[in-house]
C-alpha positions in Angstrom: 4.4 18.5 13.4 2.9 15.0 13.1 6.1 13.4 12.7 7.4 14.8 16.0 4.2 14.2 18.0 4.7 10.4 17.1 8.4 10.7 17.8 7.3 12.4 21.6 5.4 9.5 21.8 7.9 7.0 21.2 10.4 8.9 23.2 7.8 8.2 26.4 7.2 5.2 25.5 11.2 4.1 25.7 11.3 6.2 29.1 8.9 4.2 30.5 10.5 0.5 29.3 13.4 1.9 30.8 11.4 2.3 34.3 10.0 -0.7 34.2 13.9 -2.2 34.2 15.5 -0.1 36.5 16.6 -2.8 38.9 18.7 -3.7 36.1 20.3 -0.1 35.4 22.8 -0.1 38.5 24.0 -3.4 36.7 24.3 -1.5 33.7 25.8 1.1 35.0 28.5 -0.2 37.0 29.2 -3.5 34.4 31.2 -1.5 31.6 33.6 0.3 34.4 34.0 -3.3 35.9 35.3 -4.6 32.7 37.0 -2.1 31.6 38.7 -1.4 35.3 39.5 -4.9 35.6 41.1 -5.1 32.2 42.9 -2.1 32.9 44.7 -3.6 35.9 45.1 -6.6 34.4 47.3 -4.8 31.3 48.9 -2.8 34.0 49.9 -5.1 36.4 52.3 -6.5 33.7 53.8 -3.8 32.0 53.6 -1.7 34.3 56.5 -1.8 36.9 56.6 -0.7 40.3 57.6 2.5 41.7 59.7 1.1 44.4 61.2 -1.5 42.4 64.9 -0.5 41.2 67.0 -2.7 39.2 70.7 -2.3 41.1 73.1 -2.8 38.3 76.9 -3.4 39.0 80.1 -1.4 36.9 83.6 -3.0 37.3 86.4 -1.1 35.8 89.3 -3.7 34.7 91.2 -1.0 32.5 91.5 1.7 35.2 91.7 4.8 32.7 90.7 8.2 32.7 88.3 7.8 30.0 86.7 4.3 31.8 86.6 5.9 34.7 84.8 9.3 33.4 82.4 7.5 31.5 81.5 5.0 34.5 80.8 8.3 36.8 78.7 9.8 34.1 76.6 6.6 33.4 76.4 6.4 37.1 75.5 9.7 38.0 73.3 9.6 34.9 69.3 11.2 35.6 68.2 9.4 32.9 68.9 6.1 34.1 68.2 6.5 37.8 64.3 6.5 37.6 64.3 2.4 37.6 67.9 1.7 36.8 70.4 1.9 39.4 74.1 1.5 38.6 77.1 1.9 41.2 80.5 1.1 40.6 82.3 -1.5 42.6 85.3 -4.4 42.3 84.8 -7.5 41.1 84.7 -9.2 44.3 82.1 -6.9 45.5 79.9 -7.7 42.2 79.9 -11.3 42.9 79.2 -11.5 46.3 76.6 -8.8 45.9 75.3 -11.4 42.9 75.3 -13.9 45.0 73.3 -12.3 47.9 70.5 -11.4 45.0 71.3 -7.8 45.7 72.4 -7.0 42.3 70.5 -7.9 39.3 73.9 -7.8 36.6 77.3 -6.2 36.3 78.9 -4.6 33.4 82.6 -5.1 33.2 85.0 -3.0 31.3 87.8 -4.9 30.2 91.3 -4.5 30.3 93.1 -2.1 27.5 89.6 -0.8 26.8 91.3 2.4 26.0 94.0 1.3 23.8 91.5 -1.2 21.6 89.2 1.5 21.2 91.7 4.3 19.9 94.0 1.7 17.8 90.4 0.1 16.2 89.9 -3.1 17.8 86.6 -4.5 18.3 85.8 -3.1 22.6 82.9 -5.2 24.1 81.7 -4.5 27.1 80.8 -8.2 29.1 77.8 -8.4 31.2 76.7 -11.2 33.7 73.3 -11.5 34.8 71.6 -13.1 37.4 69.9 -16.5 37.0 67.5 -15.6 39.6 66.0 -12.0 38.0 66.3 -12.8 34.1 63.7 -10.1 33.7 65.8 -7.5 35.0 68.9 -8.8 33.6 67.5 -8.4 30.4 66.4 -4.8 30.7 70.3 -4.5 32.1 71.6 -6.1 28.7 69.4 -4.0 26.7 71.3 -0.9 28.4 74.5 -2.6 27.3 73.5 -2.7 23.9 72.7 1.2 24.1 75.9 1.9 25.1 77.4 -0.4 23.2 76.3 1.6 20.1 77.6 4.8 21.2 81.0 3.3 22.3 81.0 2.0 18.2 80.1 5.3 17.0 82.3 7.4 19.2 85.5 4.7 18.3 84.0 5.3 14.5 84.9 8.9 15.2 88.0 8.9 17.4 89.7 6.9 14.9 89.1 9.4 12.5 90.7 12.2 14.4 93.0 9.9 15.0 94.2 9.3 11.0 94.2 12.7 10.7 96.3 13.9 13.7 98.9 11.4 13.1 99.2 13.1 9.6 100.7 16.4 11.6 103.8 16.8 13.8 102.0 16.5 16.9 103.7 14.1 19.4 102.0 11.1 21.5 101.2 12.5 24.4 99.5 16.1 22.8 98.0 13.7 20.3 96.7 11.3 23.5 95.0 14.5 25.2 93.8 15.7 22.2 92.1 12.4 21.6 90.4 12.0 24.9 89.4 15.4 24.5 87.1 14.7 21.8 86.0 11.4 23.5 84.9 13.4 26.3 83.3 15.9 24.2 80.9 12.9 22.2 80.3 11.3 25.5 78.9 14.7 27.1 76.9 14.8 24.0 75.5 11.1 24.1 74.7 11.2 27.6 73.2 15.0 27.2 71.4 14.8 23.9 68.2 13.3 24.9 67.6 16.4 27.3 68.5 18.6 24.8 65.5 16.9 22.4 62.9 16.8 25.2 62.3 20.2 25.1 61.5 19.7 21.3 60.0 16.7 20.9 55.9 16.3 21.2 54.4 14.8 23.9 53.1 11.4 23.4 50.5 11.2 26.4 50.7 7.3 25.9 54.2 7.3 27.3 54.7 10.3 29.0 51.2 9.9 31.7 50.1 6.5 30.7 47.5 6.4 33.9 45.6 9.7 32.7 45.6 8.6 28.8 44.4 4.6 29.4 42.0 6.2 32.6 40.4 8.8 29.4 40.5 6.0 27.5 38.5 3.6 29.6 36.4 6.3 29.9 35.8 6.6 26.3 35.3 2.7 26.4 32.7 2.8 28.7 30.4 5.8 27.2 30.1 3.7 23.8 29.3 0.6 25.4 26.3 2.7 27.2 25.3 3.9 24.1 25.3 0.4 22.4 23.0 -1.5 25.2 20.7 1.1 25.5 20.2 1.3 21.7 20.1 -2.5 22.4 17.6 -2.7 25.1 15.4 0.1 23.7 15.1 -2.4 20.5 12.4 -4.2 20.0 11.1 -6.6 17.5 7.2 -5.8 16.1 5.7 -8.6 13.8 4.7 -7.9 10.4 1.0 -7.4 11.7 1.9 -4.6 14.3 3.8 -2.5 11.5 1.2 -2.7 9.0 -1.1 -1.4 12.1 1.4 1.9 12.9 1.1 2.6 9.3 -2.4 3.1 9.2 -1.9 5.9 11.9 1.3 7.2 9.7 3.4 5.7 12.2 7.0 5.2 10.9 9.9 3.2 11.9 11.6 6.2 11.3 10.0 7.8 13.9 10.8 5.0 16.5 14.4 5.4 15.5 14.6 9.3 16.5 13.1 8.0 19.8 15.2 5.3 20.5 18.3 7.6 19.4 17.2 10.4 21.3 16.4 8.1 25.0 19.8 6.0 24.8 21.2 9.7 24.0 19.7 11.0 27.0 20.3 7.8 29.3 24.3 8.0 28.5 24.6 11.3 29.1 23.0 11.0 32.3 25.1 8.7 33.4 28.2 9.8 32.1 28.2 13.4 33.6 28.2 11.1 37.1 31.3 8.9 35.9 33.3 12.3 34.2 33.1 13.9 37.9 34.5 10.8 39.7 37.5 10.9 36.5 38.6 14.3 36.9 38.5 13.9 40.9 40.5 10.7 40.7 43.4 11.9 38.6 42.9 15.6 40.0 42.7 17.1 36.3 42.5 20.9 36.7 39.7 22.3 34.3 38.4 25.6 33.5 34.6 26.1 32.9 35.4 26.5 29.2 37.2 23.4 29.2 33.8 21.8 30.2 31.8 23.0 27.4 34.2 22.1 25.2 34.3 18.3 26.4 30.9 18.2 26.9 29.9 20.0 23.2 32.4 16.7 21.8 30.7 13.9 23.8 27.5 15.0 22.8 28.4 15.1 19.0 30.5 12.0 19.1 27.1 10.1 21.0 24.7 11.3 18.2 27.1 10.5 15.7 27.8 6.9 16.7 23.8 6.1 17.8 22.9 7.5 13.9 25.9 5.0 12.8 23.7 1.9 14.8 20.7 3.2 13.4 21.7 3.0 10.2 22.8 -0.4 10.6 19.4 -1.4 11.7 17.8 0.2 8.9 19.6 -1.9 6.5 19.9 -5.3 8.1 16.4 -6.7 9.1 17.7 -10.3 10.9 18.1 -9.2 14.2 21.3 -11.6 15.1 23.1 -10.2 12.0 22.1 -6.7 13.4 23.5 -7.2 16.3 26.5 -8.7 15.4 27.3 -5.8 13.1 26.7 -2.9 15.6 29.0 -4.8 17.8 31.9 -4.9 15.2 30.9 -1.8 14.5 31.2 -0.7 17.6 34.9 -2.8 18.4 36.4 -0.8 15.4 35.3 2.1 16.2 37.0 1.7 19.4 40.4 0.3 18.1 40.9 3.4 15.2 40.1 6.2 18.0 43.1 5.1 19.9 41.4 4.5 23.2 42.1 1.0 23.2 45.7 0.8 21.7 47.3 4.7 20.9 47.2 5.6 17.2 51.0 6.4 17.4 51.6 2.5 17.3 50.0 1.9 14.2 51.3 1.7 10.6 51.9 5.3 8.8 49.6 4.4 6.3 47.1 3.3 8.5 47.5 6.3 10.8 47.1 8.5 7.6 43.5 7.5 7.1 42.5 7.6 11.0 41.4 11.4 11.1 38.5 10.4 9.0 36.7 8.3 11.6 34.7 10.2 13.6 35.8 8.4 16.9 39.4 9.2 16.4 38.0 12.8 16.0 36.5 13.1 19.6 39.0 11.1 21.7 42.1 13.1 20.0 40.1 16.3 21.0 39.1 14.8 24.5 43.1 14.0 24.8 43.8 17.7 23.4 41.7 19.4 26.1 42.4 17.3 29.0 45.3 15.9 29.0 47.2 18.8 27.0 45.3 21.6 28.0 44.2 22.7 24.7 42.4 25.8 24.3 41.4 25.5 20.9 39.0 22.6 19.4 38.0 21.8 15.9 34.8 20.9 16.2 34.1 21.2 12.0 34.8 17.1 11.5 32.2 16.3 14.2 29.5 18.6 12.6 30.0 17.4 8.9 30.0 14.0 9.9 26.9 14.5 12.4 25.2 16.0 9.3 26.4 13.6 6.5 25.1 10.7 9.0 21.5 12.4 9.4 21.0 12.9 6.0 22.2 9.0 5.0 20.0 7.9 7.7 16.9 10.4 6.7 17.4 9.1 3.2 17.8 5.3 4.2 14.7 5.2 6.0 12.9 6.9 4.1 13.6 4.8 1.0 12.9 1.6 2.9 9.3 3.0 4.0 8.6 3.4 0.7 10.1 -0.3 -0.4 8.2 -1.3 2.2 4.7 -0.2 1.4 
């Protein structure tokens, strides 16, 4: 009972430190989403490109076939591409004027005897002219080229297999022609149509597929463990060697200004971050359930224990203050970078991403992701608890061994 009467002490004490700086708080408050917003748009304004900003890309048709001129309305009527990639086809004469007028970013030409070279084997290239005054956008255009380029190899790899093999039977040019371009047209409907076919299997990668709502939790993420670190920080103070010896003659520990400190900055961040979580979900109008909010709620409040026990630790062990601080603030930093909230897991090595579920951080911002963004029912919240309890019992211990080192 004693050791909780001092820690109620200590925990009124820290209240009222914090009272005495509350013209500082708004400050406090509002500095993390500054930096984080502003570094957020900063990222974004240059990978990010605009919704009303489509790169017109020119097709010219030299060989005049059937199978140039199929593969030019498919490309061109293509779904996939037509999101920030715009391709119509046109003459020559109307590519270089429209290149000339900066109203066309490249154009693809298909040369002559496309056809024949790529059913008798010879090397088909596909030439592409860009515009000097957009190199940006020409180069996204030439990395389309090189898309298709690949296919065109792999579907010539195949034609003039059929090929070998159909000139082997009594089948005469023209049956063995149509035959042919059956099977082109058959690889091209497939090369065009596989990647819908694998959408409907593939897993969502929230980086990607809503990268506002996944960097906007993220930030958020970003912001409630910098709370947590400068009000750990503020709420430290420094006693000389005189003042300690003092506490200990009233069984004071620095144990039991630890539980305090952990328990205000706990209470502090909260606080603020149930204000900051309602402006998130109204911003990106996230839909959530009352479940959903226990649930989020139940992982920030782990997560925040967790990481303040993890500072705690740190200051039991180092005594320099500067070397403290520096260490909670790497700490901290890494934390951040293996949870994924700064850069996505998925971009990581495999080995590196193997070893990522045993931080603690990546723990509650995948969950966050899983509930918010994914609309997860379930949530394993086992990880959290064993590491909430493996991190009080190393802190418990620590301290406890350095009060008795230190008397």
């Amino acid at each position: 009972m004693l050791f909780f009467h001092h820690v109620f002490l200590f925990v009124k004490n820290n209240v009222k430190q914090l009272q005495r700086k509350w013209p500082s708080l708004p400050l406090l408050f509002l500095f993390p989403i500054i930096m984080v917003g502003l570094s957020a748009y900063i990222v974004l304004s240059f990978f990010v490109p605009e919704d009303n900003k489509t790169i017109h890309v020119g097709l010219i048709d030299h060989d005049q076939s059937r199978e140039t001129t199929m593969v030019i309305e498919l490309i061109e009527e293509s779904s996939q591409l037509n999101n920030f990639i715009q391709l119509e086809a046109m003459s020559s004469k109307e590519a270089k004027q429209a290149l000339k007028n900066n109203n066309l970013s490249a154009y693809i030409t298909f040369p002559e005897n496309f056809t024949d070279n790529l059913y008798n084997g010879t090397p088909v290239t596909l030439d592409i002219i860009g515009n000097p005054t957009k190199p940006i956008e020409s180069f996204l255009a030439r990395e389309l080229i090189d898309s298709v380029s690949r296919h065109i190899k792999t579907a010539q790899a195949n034609i003039l297999t059929i090929n070998f093999y159909a000139q082997q039977l009594e089948m005469d040019e023209e049956t063995r022609n149509d035959f042919l371009f059956k099977k082109f047209t058959e690889f091209v409907f497939y090369t065009l149509g596989k990647d819908k076919i694998l959408d409907e299997e593939m897993l969502t990668n929230n980086a990607a597929s809503s990268p506002v709502k996944y960097y906007g939790l993220g930030g958020l993420f970003i912001i409630i463990t910098v709370w947590l670190l400068t009000f750990y920080s503020i709420l430290t103070r420094e006693d000389e060697a005189q003042m300690k010896n003092r506490m200990r003659l009233y069984n004071v520990t620095h144990t039991n200004q630890l539980v305090a400190k952990i328990i205000v900055s706990w209470l502090a961040t909260i606080f603020f971050t149930s204000i900051i979580f309602c402006g998130f979900i109204t911003l990106f109008d996230i839909q959530l359930f009352f479940s959903d909010y226990r649930k989020i709620a139940i992982l920030i409040f782990i997560y925040s224990f967790v990481f303040l026990l993890g500072l705690a630790i740190i200051e039991v062990i180092l005594t320099a203050p500067k070397i403290r601080l520096l260490t909670q603030t790497l700490y901290t930093g890494i934390l951040l970078l293996v949870s994924g909230a700064i850069v996505p897991t998925l971009y990581y090595p495999i080995y590196v991403q193997d070893i990522l579920p045993y931080s603690f951080a990546y723990q509650a911002f995948h969950w966050l992701q899983e509930i918010i963004l994914n609309n997860r029912v379930y949530v394993d919240y086992l990880p959290l608890a064993l590491y909430l309890i493996i991190s009080a019992l190393i802190f418990l211990g620590l301290s406890t061994w350095k009060e008795r080192v230190s008397q």
